[in-house]
N, C-alpha and C positions, 0 to 999 in steps of 0.2 A: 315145306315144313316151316312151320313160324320158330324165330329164332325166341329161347330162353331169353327175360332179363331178371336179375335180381328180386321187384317185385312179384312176379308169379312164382318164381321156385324158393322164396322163402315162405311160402305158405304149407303146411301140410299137406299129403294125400287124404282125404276126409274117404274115398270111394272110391272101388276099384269095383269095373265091371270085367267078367271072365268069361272068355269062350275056352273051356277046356279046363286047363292048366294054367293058360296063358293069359297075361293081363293086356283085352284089348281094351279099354282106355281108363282114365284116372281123370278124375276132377278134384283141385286144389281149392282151399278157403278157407275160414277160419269162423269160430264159433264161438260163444258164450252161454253159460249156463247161470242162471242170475234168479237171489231171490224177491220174493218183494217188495224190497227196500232197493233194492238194485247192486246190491253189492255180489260179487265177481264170486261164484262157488266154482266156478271152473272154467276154465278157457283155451283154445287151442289157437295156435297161427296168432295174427297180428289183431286186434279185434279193436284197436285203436286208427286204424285206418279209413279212413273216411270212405262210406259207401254213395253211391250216389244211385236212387233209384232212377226207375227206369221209366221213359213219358207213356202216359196211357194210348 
């Protein structure tokens, strides 16, 4: 099991998948909801965190 640090568990649970009852896994993140102009109509988790996409 990979250890917890800080940055991942201060992010919300965004999704829970369910076998059952039971929560078999959770993926963490954070989101924004933003209008035209780009201003912040809503946001979840850290969204000031630098993303760094992924190489093709």
């Amino acid at each position: 099991m990979t250890p917890m640090n800080h940055a991942t568990t201060s992010q919300p649970v965004l999704v829970e998948a369910l076998r059952g009852d039971a929560v078999e896994s959770f993926h963490r993140g954070a989101l924004a909801v933003v209008d035209a102009d780009g201003t912040v109509l809503h946001a979840l988790g850290d969204i000031h965190r630098p993303v760094f996409p992924a190489r093709p």
